[in-house]
C-alpha positions as CSV (number, residue, x, y, z in Angstrom):
1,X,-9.2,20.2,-1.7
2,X,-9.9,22.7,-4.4
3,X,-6.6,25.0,-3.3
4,X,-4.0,22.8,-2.0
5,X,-1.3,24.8,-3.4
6,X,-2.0,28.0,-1.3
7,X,0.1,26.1,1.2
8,X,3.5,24.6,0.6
9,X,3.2,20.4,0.1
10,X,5.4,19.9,3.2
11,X,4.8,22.7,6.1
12,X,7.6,24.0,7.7
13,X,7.0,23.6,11.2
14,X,9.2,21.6,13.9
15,X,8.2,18.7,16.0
16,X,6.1,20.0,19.5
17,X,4.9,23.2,17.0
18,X,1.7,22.8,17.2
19,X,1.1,21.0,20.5
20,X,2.5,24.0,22.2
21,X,-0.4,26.0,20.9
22,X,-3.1,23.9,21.8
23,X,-4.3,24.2,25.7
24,X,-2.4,22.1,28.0
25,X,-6.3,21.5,29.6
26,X,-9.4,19.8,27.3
27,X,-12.2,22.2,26.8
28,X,-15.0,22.8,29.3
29,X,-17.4,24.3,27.9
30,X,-18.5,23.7,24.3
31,X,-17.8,25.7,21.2
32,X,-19.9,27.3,18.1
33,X,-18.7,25.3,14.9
34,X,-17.6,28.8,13.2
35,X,-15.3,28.7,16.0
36,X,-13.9,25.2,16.0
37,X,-13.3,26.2,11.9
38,X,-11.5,28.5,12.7
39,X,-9.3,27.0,15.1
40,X,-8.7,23.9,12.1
41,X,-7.8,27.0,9.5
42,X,-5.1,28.9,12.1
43,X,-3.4,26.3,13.9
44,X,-3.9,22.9,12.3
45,X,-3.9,23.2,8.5
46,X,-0.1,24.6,8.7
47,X,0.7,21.7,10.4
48,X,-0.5,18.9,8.0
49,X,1.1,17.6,5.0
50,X,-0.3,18.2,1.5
51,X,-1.4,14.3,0.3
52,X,-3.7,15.9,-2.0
53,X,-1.2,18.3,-3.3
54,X,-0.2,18.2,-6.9
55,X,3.5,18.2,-6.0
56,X,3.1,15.1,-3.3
57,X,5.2,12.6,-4.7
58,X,6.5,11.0,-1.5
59,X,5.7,7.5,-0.2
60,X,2.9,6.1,-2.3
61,X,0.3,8.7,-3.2
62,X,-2.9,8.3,-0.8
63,X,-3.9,11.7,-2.1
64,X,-8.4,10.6,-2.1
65,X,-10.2,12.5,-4.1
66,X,-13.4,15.0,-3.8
67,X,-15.6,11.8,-4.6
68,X,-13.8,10.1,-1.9
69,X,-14.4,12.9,0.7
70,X,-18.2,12.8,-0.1
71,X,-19.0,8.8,-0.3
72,X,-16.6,9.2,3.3
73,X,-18.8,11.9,5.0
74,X,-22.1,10.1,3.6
75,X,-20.4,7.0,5.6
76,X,-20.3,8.6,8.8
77,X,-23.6,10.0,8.5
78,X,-25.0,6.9,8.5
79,X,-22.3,5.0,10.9
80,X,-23.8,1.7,10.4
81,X,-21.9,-0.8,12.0
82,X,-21.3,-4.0,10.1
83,X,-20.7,-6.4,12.1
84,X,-23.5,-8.7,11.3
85,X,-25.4,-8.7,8.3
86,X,-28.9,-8.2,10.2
87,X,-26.3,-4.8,11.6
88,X,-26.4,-3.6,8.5
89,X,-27.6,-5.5,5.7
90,X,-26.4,-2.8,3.2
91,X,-22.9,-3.0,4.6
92,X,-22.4,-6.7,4.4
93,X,-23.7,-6.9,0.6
94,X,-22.5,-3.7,-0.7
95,X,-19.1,-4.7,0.7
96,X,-19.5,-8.0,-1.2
97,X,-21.0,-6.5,-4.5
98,X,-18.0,-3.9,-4.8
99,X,-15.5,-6.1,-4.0
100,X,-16.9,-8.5,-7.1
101,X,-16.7,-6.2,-9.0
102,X,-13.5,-4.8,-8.1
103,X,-12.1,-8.6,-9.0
104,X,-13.9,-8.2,-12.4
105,X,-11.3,-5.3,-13.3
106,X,-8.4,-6.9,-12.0
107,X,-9.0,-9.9,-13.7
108,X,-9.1,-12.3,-10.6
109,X,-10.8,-15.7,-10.3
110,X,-14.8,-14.7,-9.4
111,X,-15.1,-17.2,-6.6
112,X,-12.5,-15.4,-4.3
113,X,-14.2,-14.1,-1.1
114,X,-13.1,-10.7,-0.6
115,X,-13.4,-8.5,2.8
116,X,-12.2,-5.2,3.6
117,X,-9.4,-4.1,6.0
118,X,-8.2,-1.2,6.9
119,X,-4.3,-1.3,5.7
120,X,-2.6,-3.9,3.9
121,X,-0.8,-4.6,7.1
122,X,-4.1,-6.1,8.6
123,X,-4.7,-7.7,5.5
124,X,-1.4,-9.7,5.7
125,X,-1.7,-9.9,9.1
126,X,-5.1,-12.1,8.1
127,X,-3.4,-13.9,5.6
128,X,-0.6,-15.5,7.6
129,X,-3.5,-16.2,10.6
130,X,-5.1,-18.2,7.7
131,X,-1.8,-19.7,6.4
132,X,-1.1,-20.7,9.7
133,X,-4.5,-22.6,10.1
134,X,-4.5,-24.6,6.6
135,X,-1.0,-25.6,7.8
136,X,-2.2,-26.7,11.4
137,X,-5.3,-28.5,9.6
138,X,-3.0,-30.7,7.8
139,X,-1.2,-32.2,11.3
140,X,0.0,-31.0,14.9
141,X,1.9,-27.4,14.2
142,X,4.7,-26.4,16.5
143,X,4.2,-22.6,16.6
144,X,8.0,-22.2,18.1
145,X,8.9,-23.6,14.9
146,X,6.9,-22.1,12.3
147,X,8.3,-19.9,9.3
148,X,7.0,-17.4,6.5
149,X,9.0,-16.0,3.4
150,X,9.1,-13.1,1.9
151,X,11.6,-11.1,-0.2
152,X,14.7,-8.7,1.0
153,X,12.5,-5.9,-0.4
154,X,9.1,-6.8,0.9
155,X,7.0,-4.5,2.9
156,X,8.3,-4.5,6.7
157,X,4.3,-5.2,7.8
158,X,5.5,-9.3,6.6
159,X,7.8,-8.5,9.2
160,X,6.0,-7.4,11.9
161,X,3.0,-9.8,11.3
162,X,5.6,-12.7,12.4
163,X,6.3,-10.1,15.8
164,X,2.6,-9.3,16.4
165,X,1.6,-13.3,16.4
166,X,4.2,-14.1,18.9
167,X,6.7,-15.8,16.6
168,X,9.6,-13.5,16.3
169,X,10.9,-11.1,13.6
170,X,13.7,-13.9,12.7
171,X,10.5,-16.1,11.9
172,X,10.2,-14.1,8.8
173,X,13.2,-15.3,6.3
174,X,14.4,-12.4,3.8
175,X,15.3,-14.0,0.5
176,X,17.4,-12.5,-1.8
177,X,16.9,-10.8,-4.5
178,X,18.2,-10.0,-8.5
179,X,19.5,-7.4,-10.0
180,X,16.0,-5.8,-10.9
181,X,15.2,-6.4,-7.0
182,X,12.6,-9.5,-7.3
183,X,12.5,-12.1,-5.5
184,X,14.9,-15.5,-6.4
185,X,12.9,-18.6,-6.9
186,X,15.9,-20.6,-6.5
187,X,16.9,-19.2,-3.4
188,X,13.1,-19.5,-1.7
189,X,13.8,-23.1,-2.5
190,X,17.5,-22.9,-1.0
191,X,15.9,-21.7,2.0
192,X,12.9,-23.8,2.3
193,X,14.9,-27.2,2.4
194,X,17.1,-25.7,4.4
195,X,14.7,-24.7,7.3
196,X,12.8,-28.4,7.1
197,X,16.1,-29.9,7.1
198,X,16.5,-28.3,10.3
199,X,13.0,-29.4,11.5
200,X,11.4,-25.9,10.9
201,X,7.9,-25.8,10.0
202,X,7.2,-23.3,6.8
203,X,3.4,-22.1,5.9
204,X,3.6,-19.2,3.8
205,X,5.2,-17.1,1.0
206,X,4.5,-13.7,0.6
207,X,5.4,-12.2,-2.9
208,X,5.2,-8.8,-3.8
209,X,3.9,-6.9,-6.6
210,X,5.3,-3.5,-6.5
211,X,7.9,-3.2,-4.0
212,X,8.0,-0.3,-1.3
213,X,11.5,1.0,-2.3
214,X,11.5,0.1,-5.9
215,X,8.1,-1.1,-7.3
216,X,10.1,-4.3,-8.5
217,X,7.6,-7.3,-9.4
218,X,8.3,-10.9,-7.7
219,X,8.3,-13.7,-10.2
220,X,4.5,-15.0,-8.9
221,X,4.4,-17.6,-11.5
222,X,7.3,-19.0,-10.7
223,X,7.1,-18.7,-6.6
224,X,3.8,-20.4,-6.8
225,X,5.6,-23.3,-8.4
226,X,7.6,-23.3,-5.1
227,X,4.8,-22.6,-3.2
228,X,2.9,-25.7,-4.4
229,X,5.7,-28.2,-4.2
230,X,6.0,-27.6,-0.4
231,X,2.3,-26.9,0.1
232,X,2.9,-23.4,1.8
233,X,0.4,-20.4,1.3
234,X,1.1,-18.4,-1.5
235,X,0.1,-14.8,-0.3
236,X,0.5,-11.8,-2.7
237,X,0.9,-8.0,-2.0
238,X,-0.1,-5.6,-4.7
239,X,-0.9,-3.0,-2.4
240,X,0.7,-0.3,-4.6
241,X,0.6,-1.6,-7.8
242,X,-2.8,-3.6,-7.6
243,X,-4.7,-1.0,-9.3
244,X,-2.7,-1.8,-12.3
245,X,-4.5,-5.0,-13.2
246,X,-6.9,-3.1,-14.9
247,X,-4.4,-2.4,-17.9
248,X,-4.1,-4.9,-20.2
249,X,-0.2,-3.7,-20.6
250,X,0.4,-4.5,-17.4
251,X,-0.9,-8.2,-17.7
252,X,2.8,-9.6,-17.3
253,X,3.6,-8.2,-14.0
254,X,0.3,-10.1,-12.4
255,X,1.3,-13.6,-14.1
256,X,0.0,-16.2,-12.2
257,X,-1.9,-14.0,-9.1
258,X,-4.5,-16.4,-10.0
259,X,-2.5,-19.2,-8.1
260,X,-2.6,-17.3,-4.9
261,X,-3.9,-18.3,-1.8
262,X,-4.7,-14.7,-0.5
263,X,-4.1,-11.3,-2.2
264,X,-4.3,-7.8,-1.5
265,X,-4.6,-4.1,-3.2
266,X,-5.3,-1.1,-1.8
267,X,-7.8,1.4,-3.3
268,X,-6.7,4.3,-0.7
269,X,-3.4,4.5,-3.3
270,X,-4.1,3.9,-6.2
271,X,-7.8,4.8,-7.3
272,X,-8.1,7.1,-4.7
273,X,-10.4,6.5,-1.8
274,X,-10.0,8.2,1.5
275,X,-7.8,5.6,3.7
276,X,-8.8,3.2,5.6
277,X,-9.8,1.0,2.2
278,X,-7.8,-2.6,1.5
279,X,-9.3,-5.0,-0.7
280,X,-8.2,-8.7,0.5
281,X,-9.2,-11.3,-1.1
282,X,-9.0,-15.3,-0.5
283,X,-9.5,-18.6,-2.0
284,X,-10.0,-20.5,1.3
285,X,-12.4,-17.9,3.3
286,X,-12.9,-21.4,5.6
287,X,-9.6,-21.2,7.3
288,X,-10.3,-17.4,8.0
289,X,-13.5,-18.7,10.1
290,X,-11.9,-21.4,11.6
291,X,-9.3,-19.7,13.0
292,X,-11.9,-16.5,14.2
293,X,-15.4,-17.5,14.2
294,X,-16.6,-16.6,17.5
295,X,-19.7,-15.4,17.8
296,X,-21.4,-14.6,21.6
297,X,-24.9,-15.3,22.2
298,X,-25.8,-11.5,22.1
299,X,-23.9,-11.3,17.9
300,X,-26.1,-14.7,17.2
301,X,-28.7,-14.2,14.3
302,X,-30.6,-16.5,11.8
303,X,-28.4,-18.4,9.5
304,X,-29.0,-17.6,5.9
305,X,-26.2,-18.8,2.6
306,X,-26.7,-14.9,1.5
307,X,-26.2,-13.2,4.7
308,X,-22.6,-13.0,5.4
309,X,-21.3,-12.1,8.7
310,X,-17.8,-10.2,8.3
311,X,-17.1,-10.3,12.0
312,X,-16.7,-14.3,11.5
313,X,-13.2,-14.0,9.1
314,X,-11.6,-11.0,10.8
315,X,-10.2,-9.9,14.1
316,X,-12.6,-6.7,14.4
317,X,-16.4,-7.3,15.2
318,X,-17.0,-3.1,14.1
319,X,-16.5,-2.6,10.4
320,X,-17.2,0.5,9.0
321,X,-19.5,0.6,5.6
322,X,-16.1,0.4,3.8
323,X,-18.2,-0.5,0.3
324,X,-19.6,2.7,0.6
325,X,-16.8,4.4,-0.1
326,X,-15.4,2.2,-3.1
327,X,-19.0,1.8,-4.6
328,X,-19.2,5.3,-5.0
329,X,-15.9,5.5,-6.2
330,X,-16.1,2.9,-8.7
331,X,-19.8,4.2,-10.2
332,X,-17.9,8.0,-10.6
333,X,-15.0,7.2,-12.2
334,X,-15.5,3.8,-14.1
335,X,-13.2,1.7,-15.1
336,X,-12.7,3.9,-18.3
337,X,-11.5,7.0,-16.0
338,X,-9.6,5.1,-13.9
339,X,-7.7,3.5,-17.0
340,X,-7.1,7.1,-18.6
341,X,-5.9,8.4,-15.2
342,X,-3.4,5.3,-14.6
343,X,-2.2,5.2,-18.2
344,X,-1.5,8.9,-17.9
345,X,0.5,8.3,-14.6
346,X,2.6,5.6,-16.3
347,X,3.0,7.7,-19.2
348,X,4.4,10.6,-16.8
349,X,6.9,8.9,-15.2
350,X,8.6,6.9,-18.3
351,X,9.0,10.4,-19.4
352,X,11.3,11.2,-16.0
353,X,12.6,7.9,-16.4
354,X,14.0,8.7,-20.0
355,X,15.0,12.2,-18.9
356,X,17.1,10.8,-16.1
357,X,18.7,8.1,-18.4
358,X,19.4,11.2,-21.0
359,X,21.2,13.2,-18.4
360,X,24.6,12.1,-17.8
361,X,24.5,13.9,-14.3
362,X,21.8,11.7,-12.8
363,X,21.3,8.0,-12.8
364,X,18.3,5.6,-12.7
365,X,18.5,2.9,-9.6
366,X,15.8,0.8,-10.4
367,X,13.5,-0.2,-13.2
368,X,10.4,1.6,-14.0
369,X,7.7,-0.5,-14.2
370,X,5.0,1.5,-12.8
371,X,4.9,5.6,-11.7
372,X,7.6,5.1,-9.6
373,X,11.4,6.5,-10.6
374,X,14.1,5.6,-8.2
375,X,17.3,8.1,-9.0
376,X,19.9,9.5,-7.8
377,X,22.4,12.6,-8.8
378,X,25.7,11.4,-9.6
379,X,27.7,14.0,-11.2
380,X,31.0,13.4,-12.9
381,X,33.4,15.7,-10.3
382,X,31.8,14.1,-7.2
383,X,33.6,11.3,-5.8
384,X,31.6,7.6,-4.9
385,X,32.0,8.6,-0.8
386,X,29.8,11.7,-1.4
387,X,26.8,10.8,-3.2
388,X,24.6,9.6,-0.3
389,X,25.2,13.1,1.2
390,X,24.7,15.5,-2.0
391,X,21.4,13.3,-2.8
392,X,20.0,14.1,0.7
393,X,20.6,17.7,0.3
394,X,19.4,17.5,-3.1
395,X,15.8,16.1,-2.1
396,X,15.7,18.3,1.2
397,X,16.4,21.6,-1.1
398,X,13.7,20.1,-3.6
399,X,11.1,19.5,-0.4
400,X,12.4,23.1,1.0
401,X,10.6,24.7,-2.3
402,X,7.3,24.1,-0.8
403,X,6.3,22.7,-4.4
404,X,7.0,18.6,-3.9
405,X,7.3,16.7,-1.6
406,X,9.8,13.3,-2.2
407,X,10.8,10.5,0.0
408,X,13.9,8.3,-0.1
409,X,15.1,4.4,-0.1
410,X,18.2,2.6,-0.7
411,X,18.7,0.6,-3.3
412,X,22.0,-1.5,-3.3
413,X,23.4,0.2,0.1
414,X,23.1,3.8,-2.0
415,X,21.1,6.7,-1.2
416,X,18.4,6.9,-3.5
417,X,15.3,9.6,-4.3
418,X,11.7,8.8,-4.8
419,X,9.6,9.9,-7.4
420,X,5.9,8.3,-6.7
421,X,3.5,10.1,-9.5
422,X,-0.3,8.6,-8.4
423,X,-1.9,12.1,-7.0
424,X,-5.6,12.6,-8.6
425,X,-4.1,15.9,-9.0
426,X,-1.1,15.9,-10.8
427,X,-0.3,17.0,-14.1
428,X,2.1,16.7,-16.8
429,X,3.4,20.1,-16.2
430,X,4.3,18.9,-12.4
431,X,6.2,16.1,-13.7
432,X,8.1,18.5,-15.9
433,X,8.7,21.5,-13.6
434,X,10.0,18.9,-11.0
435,X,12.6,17.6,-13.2
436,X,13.7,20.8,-13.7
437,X,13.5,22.0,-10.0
438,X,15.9,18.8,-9.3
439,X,18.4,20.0,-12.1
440,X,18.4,23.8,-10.6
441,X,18.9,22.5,-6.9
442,X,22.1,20.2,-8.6
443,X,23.9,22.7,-9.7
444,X,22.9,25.1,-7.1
445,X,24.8,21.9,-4.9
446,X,27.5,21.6,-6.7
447,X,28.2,25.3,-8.1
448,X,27.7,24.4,-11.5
């Protein structure tokens, strides 16, 4: 963690690399740790990717941090289980008390029960089992018939939530978006009618704050008006952008998250805890229970108002002492170095933005809203047929340098680059000497 530049951000290895060194047989015999070390340093290391590396700017940064890699190993010293609260008492309320106060920075409503999941895939996964209950507690459901909605650009784990509970991927409707890629209110409501006209049976909403591809912001406000009119769940996604609700210039894109039924963040992006960290949160924690409260006669303990059992609002029974890790995290940083840090992120990346819009050569694809710039090189001699193709070379010659590491979307049917700045590591200097990499592989491209 201290050196991650003294290996290139992405290694250049090919797929079955480093399976073909390991044995084909598991070990026998046990080996001396100075050993197993040095087995990790030769063979693995130059086959992992550098998420904590300054120039990591694929994806969404889940880079952790050297607090993070403590608070985790100090977790799996103790391996408390936390099942129960009589499992581990100090997993059950420190996973409560962090989680308070996590909802005190973001400025959501105090009387929210929040629990920890893994990724924000289980979280939503949670979500829609809950949505799915409050709907079924109103009158008979007919699961065949059941819907969710969620925008064109929402994370594919909406998706595959409708797949894993047996309802089908065509379950989930994609609405449409606008030009700045969030979600249409009017065409929820076009849909909506539409699907109880047809003697559907909707539940949910899912809107998004921060977008995968383009880190777009649905209208929450307004969906919750929609929402509330045809008494569906209103479940919100800030997974990425979450973090954010700390800053008090940021207050418009988390308008009306206060309405929400369930919502989610994750602090393995965004403030930098190792993964494996989602904070979900819920205003009805009663349809949680009632659709997974079952507790054997082995699990059953004295019933106390204070001692929350986790085990009863989740899928899991083991739960690994999750508030460890964030508590820690939280007392190191404080909500004044995790301001700095995010303000400084944003700052970096409205610099690239105005850089690309200043460059007649390049253009931006997407709004930038938070630290992520969506662009794509578009120079004057190169014909509309060609672009896709020069932009994939151009980001594979950037991630060829060894120096960053970027990812791609599409935005609009076009090819377009990735620029997510939210590494603990980064600096303002990495910002700049990408832009100028990107500009020297260009015209390496195109011979200018």
């Amino acid at each position: 963690m201290a050196h991650p530049q003294r290996r290139p951000v992405a290694p250049r290895v090919q797929p079955g690399e480093l399976a073909d060194k390991l044995p084909a047989s598991p070990p026998v015999q046990g080996a001396p740790p100075e050993t197993i070390l040095q087995d990790f340093e030769s063979n693995i290391l130059p086959h992992t990717v550098g998420w904590n590396h300054p120039g990591f700017m694929a994806y969404f940064a889940a880079g952790g941090s050297p607090e993070g890699a403590l608070a985790e190993a100090l977790m799996a010293a103790l391996n408390n289980v936390g099942l129960l609260w009589k499992a581990s008492p100090a997993a059950a309320e420190l996973e409560q008390t962090t989680l308070a106060w996590l909802a005190q920075w973001l400025g959501l409503p105090p009387e929210w029960f929040g629990m920890f999941h893994t990724t924000a895939s289980e979280a939503s996964l949670h979500a829609v089992i809950a949505a799915r209950e409050a709907r079924a507690a109103r009158a008979p459901l007919d699961l065949n018939k059941l819907t969710i909605y969620t925008s064109e650009h929402a994370h594919s784990s909406i998706e595959k939530t409708m797949m894993a509970l047996g309802h089908g991927r065509e379950a989930c409707r994609k609405i449409a978006t606008d030009d700045a890629f969030r979600m249409r209110p009017d065409a929820l409501e076009e849909a909506i009618v539409r699907d109880v006209a047809a003697g559907l049976e909707p539940v949910a909403v899912c809107a998004t704050i921060g977008t995968t591809s383009a880190a777009s912001v649905d209208p929450v406000d307004a969906i919750a008006d929609v929402a509330t009119r045809h008494r569906l769940w209103l479940h919100v996604d800030a997974a990425y952008a979450g973090a954010c609700g700390m800053l008090a210039e940021c207050a418009e894109h988390f308008r009306g998250v206060e309405r929400a039924d369930s919502y989610l963040m994750n602090p393995h992006k965004w403030m930098w805890a190792p993964m494996g960290v989602t904070a979900f949160y819920t205003a009805r924690p009663e349809m949680l229970q009632r659709a997974l409260a079952l507790t054997p006669e082995y699990l059953r303990s004295q019933q106390d108002p204070r001692a929350v059992n986790l085990m009863e609002y989740a899928i899991p029974l083991g739960r690994p002492f999750r508030g460890l890790k964030l508590w820690y995290l939280m007392r190191s940083f404080g909500r004044e170095g995790y301001e700095s840090t995010l303000r400084e992120h944003l700052r970096w990346a409205q610099w690239l933005a105005d850089q690309v819009d200043a460059d007649p050569g390049f253009e931006r694809m997407a709004p930038t809203l938070f630290s992520l710039v969506c662009l794509r090189a578009r120079p004057a001699d190169v014909v509309e047929e060609d672009l896709d193709g020069l932009n994939e070379r151009l980001m594979e010659a950037v991630n060829a340098s060894g120096e960053f590491f970027l990812s791609h979307t599409r935005l609009n049917g076009k090819l377009t680059i990735r620029v997510a700045i939210g590494n603990l590591r980064t600096r303002e200097t990495d910002v700049q000497r990408l832009w100028e990499l990107i500009q020297q592989r260009l015209a390496d491209a195109t011979g200018a």
